[in-house]
C-alpha positions as CSV (number, residue, x, y, z in Angstrom):
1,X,27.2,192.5,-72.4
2,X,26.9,190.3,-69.3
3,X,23.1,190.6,-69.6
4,X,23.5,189.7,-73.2
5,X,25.7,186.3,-72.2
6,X,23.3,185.7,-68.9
7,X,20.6,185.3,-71.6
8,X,21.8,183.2,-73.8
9,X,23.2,181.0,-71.0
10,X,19.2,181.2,-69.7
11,X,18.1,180.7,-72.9
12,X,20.7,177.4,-73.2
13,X,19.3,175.8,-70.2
14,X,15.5,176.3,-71.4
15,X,16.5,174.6,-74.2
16,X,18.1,171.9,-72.8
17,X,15.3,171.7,-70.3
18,X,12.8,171.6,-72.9
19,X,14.6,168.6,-74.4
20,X,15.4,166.9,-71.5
21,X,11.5,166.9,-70.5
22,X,11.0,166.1,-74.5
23,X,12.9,162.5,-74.3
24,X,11.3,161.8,-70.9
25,X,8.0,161.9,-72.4
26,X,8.9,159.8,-75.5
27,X,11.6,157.3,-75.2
28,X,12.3,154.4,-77.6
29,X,14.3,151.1,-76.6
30,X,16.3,148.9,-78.9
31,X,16.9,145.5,-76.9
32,X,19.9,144.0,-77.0
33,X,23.9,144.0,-77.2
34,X,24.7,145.4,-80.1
35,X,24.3,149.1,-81.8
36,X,21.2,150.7,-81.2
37,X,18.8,151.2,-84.8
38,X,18.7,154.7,-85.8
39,X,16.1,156.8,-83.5
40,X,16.3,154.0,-81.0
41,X,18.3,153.8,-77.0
42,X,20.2,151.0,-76.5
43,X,18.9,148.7,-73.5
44,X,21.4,145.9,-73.3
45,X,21.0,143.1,-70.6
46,X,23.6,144.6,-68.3
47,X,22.0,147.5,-67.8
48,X,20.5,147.7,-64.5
49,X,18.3,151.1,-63.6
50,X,20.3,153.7,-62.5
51,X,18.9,157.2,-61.7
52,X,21.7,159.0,-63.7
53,X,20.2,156.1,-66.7
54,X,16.8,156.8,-65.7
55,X,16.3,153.4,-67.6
56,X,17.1,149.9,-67.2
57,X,16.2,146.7,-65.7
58,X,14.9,146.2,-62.0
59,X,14.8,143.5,-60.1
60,X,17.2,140.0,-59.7
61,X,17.2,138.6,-63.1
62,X,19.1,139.2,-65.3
63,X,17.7,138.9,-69.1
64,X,19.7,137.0,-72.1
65,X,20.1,139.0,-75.5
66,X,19.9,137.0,-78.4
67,X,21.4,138.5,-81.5
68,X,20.0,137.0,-84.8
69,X,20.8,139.4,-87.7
70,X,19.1,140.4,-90.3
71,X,18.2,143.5,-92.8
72,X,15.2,144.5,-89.7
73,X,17.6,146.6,-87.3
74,X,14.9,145.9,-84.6
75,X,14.6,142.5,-85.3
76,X,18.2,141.2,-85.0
77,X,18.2,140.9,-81.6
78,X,15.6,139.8,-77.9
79,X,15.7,139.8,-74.5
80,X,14.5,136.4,-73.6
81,X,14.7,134.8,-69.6
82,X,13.6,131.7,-67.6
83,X,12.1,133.6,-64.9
84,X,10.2,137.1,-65.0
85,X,12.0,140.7,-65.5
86,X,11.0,143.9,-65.5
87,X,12.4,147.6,-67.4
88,X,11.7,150.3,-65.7
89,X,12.2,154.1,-67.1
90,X,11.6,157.5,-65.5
91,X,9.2,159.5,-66.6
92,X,6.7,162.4,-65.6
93,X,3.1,161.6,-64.3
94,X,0.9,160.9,-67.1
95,X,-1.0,158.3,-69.5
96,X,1.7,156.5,-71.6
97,X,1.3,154.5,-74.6
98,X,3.3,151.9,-75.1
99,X,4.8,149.9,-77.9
100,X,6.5,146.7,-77.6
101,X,7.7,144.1,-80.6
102,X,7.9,140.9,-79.6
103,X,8.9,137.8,-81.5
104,X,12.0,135.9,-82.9
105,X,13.5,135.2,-86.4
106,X,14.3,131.4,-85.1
107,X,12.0,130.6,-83.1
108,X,8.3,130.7,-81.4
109,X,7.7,133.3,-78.2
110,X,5.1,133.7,-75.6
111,X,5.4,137.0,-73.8
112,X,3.0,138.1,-71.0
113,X,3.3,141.6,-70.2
114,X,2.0,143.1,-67.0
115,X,2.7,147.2,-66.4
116,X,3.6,148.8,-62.8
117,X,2.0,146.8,-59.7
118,X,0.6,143.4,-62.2
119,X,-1.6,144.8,-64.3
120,X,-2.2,142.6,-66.7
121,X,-2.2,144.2,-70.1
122,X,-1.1,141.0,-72.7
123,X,-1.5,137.9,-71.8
124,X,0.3,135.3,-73.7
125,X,0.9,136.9,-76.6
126,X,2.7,133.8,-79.0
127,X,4.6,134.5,-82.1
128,X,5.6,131.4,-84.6
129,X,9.6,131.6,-85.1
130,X,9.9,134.2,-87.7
131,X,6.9,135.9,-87.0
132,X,6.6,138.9,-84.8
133,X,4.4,141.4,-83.2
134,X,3.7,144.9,-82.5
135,X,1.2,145.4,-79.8
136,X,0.2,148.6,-78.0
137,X,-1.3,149.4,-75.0
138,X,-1.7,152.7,-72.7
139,X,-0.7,152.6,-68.8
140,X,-1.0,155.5,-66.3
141,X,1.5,156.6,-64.4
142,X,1.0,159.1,-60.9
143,X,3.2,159.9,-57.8
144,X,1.4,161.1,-54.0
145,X,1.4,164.9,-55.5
146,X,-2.0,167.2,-55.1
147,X,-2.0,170.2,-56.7
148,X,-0.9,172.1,-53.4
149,X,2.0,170.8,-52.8
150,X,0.4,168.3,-50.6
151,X,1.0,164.7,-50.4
152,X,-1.5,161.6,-50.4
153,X,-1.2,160.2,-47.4
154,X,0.1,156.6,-48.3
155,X,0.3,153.9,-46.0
156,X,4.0,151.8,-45.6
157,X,2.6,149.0,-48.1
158,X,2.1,151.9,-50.8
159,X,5.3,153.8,-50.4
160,X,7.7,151.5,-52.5
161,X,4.9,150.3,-54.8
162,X,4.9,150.4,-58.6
163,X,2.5,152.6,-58.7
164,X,2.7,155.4,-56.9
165,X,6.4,156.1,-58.3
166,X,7.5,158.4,-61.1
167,X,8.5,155.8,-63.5
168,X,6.6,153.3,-66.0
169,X,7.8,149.7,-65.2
170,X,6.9,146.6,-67.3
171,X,6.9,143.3,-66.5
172,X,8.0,140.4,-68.8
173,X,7.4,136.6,-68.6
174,X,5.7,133.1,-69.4
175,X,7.1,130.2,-71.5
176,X,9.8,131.6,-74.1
177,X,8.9,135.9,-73.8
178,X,10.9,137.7,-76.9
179,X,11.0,141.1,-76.9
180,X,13.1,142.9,-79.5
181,X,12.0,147.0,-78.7
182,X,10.0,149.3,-76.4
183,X,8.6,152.7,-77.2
184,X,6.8,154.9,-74.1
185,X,5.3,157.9,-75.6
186,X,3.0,160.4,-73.6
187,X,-0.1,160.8,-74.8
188,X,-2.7,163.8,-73.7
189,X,-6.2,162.2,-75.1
190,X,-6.7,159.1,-73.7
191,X,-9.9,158.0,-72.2
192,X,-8.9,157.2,-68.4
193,X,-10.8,155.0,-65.8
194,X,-10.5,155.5,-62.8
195,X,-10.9,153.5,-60.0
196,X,-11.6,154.3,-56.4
197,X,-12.0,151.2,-54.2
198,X,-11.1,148.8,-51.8
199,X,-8.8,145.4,-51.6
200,X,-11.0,143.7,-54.4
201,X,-10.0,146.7,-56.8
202,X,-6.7,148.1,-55.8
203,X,-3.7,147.0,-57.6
204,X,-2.3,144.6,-55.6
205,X,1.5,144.3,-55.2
206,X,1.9,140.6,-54.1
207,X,1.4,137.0,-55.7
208,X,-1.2,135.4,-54.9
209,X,-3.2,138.6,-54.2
210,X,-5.3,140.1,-57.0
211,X,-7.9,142.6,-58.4
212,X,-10.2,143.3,-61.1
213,X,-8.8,146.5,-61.2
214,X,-5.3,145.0,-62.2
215,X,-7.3,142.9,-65.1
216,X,-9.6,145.1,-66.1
217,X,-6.3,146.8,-67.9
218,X,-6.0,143.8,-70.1
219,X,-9.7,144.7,-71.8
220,X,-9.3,147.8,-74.0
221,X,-7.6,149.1,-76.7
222,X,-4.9,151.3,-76.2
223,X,-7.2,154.4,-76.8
224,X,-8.4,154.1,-73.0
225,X,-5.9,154.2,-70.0
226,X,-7.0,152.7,-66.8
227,X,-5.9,154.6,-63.0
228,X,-6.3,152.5,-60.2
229,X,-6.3,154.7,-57.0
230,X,-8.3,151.7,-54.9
231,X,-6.5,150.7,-51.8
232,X,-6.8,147.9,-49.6
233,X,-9.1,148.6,-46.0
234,X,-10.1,151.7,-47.3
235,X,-14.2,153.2,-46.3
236,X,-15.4,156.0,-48.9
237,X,-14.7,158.3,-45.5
238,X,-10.9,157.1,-45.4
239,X,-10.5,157.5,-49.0
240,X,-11.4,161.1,-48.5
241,X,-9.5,161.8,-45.8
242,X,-6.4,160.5,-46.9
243,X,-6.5,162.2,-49.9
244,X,-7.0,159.6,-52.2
245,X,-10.4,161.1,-53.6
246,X,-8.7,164.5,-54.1
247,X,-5.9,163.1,-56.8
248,X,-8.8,162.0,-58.0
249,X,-11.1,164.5,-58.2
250,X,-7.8,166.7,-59.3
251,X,-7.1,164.7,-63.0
252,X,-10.7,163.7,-64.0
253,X,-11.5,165.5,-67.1
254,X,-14.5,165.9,-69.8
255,X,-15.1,162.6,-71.3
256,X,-13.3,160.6,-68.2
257,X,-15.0,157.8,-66.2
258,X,-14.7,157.4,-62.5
259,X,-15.7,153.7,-61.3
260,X,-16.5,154.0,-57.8
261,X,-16.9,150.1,-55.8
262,X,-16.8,150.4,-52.0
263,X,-18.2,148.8,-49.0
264,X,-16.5,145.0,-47.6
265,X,-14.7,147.9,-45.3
266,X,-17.6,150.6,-44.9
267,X,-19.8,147.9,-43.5
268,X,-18.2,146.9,-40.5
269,X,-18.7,150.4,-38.8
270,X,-22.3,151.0,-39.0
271,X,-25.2,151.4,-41.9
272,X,-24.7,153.5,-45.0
273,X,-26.0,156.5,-43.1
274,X,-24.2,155.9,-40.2
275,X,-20.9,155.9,-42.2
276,X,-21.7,158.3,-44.8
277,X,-21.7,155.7,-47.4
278,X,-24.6,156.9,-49.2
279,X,-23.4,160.8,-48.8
280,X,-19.9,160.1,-50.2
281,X,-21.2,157.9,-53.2
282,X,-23.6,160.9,-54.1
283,X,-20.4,163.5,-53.7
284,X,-18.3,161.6,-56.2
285,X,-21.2,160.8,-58.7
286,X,-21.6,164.9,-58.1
287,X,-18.2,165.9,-58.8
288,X,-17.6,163.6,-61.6
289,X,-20.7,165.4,-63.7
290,X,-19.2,168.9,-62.9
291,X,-16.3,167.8,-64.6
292,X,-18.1,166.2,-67.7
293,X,-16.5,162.7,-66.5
294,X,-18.9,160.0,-66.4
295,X,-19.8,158.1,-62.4
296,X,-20.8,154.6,-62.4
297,X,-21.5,152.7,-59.1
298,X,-20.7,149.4,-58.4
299,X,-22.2,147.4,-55.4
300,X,-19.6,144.9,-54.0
301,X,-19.1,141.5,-54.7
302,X,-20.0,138.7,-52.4
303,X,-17.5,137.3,-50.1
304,X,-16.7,133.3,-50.5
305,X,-19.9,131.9,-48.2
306,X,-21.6,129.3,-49.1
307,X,-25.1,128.0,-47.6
308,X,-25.1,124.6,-49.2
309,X,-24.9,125.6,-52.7
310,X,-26.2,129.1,-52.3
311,X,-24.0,132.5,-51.8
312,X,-24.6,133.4,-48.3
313,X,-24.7,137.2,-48.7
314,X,-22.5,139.6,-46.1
315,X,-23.1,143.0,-47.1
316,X,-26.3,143.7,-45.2
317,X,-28.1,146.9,-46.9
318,X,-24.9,147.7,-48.6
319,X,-25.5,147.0,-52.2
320,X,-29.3,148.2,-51.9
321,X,-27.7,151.6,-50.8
322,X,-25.4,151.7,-53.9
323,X,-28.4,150.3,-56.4
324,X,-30.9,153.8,-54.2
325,X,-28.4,156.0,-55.2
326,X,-27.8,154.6,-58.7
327,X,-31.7,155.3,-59.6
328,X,-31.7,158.7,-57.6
329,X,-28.8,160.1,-59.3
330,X,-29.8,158.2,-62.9
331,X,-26.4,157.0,-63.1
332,X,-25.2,153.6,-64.7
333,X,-24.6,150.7,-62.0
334,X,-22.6,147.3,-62.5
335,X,-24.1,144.6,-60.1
336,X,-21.2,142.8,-59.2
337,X,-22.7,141.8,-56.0
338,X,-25.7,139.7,-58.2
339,X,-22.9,139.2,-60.8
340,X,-20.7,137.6,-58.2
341,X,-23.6,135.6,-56.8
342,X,-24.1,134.0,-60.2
343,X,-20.5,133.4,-60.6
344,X,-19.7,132.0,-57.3
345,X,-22.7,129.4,-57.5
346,X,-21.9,128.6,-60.7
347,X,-17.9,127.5,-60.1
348,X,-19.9,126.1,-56.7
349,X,-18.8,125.6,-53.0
350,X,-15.6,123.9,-54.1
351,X,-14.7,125.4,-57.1
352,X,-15.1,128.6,-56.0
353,X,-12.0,127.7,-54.2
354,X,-10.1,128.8,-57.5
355,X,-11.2,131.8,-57.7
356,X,-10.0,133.0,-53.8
357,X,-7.0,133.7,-51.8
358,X,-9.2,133.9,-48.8
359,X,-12.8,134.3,-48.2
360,X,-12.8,138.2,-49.2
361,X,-9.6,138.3,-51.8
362,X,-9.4,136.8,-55.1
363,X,-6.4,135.1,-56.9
364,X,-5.4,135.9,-60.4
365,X,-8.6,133.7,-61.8
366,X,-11.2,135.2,-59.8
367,X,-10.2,138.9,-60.4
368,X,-10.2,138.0,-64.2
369,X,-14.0,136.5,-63.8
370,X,-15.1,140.2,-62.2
371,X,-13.5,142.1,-64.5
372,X,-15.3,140.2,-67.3
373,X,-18.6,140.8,-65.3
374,X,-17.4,144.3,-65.3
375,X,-16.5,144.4,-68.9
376,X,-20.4,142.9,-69.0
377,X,-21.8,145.8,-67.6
378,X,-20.1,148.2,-69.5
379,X,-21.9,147.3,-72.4
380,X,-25.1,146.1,-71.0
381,X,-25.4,150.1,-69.7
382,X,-24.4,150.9,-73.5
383,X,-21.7,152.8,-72.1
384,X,-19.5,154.4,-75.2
385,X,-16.4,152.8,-73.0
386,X,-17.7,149.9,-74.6
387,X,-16.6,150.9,-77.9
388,X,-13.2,150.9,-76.9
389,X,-13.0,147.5,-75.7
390,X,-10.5,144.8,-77.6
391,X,-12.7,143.2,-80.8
392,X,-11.5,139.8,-79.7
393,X,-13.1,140.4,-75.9
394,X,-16.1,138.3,-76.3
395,X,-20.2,137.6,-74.5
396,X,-19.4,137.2,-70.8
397,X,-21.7,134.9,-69.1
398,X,-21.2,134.5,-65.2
399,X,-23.6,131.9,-65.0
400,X,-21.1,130.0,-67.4
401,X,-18.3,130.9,-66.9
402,X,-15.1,131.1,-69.3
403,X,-12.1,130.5,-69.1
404,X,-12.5,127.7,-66.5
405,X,-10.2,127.9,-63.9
406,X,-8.9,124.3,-65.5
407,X,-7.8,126.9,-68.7
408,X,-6.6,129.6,-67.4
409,X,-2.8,129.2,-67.7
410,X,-1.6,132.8,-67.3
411,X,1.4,133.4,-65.0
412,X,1.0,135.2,-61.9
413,X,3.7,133.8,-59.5
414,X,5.8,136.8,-60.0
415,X,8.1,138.0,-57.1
416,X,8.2,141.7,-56.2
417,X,11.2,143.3,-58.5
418,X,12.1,145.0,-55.4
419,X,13.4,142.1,-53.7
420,X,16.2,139.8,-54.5
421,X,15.3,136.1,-55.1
């Protein structure tokens, strides 16, 4: 008999285990003050993240609900707010796809949304009033964990970043955002990316810092999620030896594609030889095949030098190592380093200006103009990534390129959620 009850109390906890792992793996938000729709959490604007919540808003600002009524249940009430917010929700490591309806029955909205350290996945999305939107998108979502109980070994920038935590955060903003619901669901066949790297890739955490590996996010449909495991400083050999390549190498699957852009760091220590630059590029473009994922190389893009009106190149025999190995191995390679060239020359000595932080780092504009060229050489390697790209996303010409800096008008000056302001 106390077997019998020991069971069924065992077989009680499974069940509300099971469940419990169940709604942290698909969660759906109805924004607002009032009752929740039917299948739908209520997320109110007093609702700060709590861990016992495991949901709720992060950061200083506090949204404004806006009840309009209505026969739509999710439509009769927003979260609006002057300044930039952010939800945040626990939830196991994983691709997420992600649902958001944004809009307002009175009047016109433009949301951007950005997912876990800024990367950018809608920009300025506007609704007329009474009009309203339901837009998708996929974001990944890791913690340091290997597979043997090890740890990445993160650095003290990393450790309270958005992305290397257990929970999906979303950031809202630009003129009037509206955003009635949110649905994170985890999904098991999505197409992932990723991206081992340096400064110019990594997600960075902090205005006016930025990547093309935090725009590149904005480019595809929601069929393809996008893991950005670059760091900033990092050589192919620290990469490795802090892990980094081994969470890597751990999660790529058939059908995966591992973009793989070092060298501003690997340079400074020696030739590619010297620092086992051409070794470790072969060793991922290696591992990537045994696991049916698909390598492409990436030689780095130039640094802000200008000779008159000509890019004044700093890379040495870097990117000719990269291209070697790309034609050895017969595996596809994105130029940014002749990409950027064209790019830089074209914006010119001055305008160029637009595009950097410093002479190595790239603002919100600049990492937007590499992930196009990126997004260029996707397809011009006929990659089938290419199918998955957004029908809207354009030709992509560096040597002209679009939007000018003059047009591009999305936000970035966006405090870290962390902080109070």
């Amino acid at each position: 008999m106390i077997v019998h009850e020991l069971s069924i109390a065992g077989l009680l906890l499974g069940v509300v285990g099971l469940l419990a792992c169940a709604n942290a793996n698909h969660r759906r938000f109805d924004l607002g003050s009032g009752p929740a729709a039917a299948g739908y959490e209520r997320l109110a604007p007093t609702m700060d993240y709590t861990s016992d919540r495991g949901y709720g808003w992060l950061g200083a600002t506090e949204p404004t609900a806006v009840r309009r009524g209505g026969d739509e249940a999710l439509r009769r009430e927003l979260i609006t707010a002057d300044e930039p917010f952010w939800f945040t929700a626990d939830v196991p490591e994983g691709n997420y796809r992600v649902t958001v309806v944004l809009g307002d029955r009175e009047s016109a909205t433009r949301t951007t949304v950005k997912a876990e350290s800024r990367r950018l996945v809608l920009p300025r999305v506007r609704t007329d009033a009474g009009r309203f939107r339901t837009a998708q998108f996929t974001v990944n979502v890791r913690n340091p964990t290997l597979p043997d109980g090890g740890r990445v070994d993160l650095n003290d920038r990393e450790r309270d970043a958005l992305h290397w935590d257990d929970q999906l955060t979303l950031e809202f903003s630009d003129e009037r955002p509206g955003v009635c619901a949110i649905e994170l669901e985890r999904i098991d066949d999505a197409t992932t990316v990723f991206l081992a790297g340096d400064s110019t890739v990594t997600d960075q955490p902090a205005f006016p810092w930025n990547s093309w590996g935090q725009m590149l996010t904005r480019f595809f449909e929601p069929a393809v999620a996008v893991a950005n495991h670059a760091e900033s400083g990092r050589t192919i050999r620290s990469f490795v030896a802090e892990r980094r390549w081994e969470k890597v190498r751990s999660q790529l699957e058939a059908g995966d594609y591992l973009f793989v852009q070092f060298g501003h760091n690997d340079m400074k220590n020696g030739t590619p030889e010297e620092t086992g630059y051409r070794d470790g590029l072969s060793t991922f473009v290696e591992a990537a095949r045994e696991r049916d994922a698909t390598p492409v190389l990436l030689t780095p893009p130039h640094r802000r030098r200008f000779d008159g009106g000509a890019v004044v190149d700093t890379h040495r025999d870097y990117p000719d190592a990269v291209r070697r190995v790309a034609r050895e191995k017969n595996v596809a390679l994105i130029d940014l380093h002749a990409a950027s060239e064209t790019l830089y020359e074209a914006l010119g000595p001055e305008g160029s200006a637009a595009a950097f932080v410093d002479g190595t780092h790239h603002t919100d504009y600049g990492s937007d103009q590499l992930a196009r060229c990126v997004v260029a050489g996707i397809r011009e390697n006929d990659l089938e990534l290419a199918t998955f790209l957004r029908p809207e996303i354009g030709a992509y010409d560096p040597a002209d390129p679009t939007p000018t800096p003059a047009e591009w008008l999305v936000p970035d000056v966006t405090p870290d959620p962390h902080l109070p302001t």
